[in-house]
C-alpha positions as CSV (number, residue, x, y, z in Angstrom):
1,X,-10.6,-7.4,-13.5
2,X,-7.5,-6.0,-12.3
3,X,-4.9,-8.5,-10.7
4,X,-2.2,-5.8,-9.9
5,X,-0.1,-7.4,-12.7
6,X,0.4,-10.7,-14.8
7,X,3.6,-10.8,-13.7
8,X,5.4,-11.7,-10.3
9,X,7.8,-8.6,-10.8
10,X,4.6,-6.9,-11.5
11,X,3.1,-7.9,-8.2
12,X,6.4,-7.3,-6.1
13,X,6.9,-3.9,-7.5
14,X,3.2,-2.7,-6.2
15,X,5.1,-3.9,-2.7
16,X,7.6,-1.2,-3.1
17,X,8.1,1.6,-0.8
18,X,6.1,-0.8,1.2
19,X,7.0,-2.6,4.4
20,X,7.5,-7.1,3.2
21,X,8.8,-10.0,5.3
22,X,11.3,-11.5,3.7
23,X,11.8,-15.5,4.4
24,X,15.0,-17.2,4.4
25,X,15.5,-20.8,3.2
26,X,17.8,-20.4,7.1
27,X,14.7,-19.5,9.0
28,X,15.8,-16.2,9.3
29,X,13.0,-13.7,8.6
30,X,13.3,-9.9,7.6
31,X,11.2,-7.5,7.8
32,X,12.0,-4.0,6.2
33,X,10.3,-1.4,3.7
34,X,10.6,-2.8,-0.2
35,X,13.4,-0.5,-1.9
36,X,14.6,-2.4,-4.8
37,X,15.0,-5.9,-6.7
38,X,15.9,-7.7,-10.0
39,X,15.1,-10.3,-11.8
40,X,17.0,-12.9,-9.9
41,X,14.8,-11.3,-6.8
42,X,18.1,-9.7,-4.8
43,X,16.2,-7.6,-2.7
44,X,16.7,-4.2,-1.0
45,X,15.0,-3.5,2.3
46,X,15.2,-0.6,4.5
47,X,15.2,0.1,7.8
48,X,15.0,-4.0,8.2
49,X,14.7,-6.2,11.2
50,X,16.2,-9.7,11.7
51,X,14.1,-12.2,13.1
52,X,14.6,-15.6,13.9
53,X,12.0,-18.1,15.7
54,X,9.9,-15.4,16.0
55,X,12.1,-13.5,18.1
56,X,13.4,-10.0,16.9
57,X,17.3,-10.6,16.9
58,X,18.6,-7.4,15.8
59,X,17.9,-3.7,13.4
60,X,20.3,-3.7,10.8
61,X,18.8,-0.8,8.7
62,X,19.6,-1.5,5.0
63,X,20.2,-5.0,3.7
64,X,20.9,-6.7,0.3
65,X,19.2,-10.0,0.5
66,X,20.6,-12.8,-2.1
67,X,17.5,-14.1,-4.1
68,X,18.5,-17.5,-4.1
69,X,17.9,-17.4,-0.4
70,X,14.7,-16.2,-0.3
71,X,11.5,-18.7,0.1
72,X,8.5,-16.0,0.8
73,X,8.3,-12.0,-0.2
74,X,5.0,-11.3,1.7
75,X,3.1,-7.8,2.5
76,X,3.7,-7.1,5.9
């Protein structure tokens, strides 16, 4: 059976050029198209949205998310 991966990296690189919500230990949520990350799980979105309490708060295009921040990388 194929699981897409063993790996996490393996799993978040079949997100790529794919549209994720990132969450924020802050609350904050983004929600952009998957361009990059590392192994400390910095992230690169594009064409990202900031949301907050479920509200959309503003577009911000391309953002470099710190992966200590981050909580939750889900499919969008």
């Amino acid at each position: 059976m194929d699981d897409g991966g063993s790996r996490p990296l393996d799993t978040l690189n079949q997100s790529r050029n794919k549209t994720v919500m990132v969450d924020l230990k802050n609350g904050t949520r983004y929600v952009g198209k998957l361009r990059a990350f590392d192994i400390h799980i910095n992230t690169v979105l594009a064409d990202a949205e900031e949301h907050y309490n479920g509200e959309l708060k503003r577009k911000l295009g391309t953002v470099f998310i710190r992966g200590d921040t981050i909580t939750i990388i889900s499919p969008a």
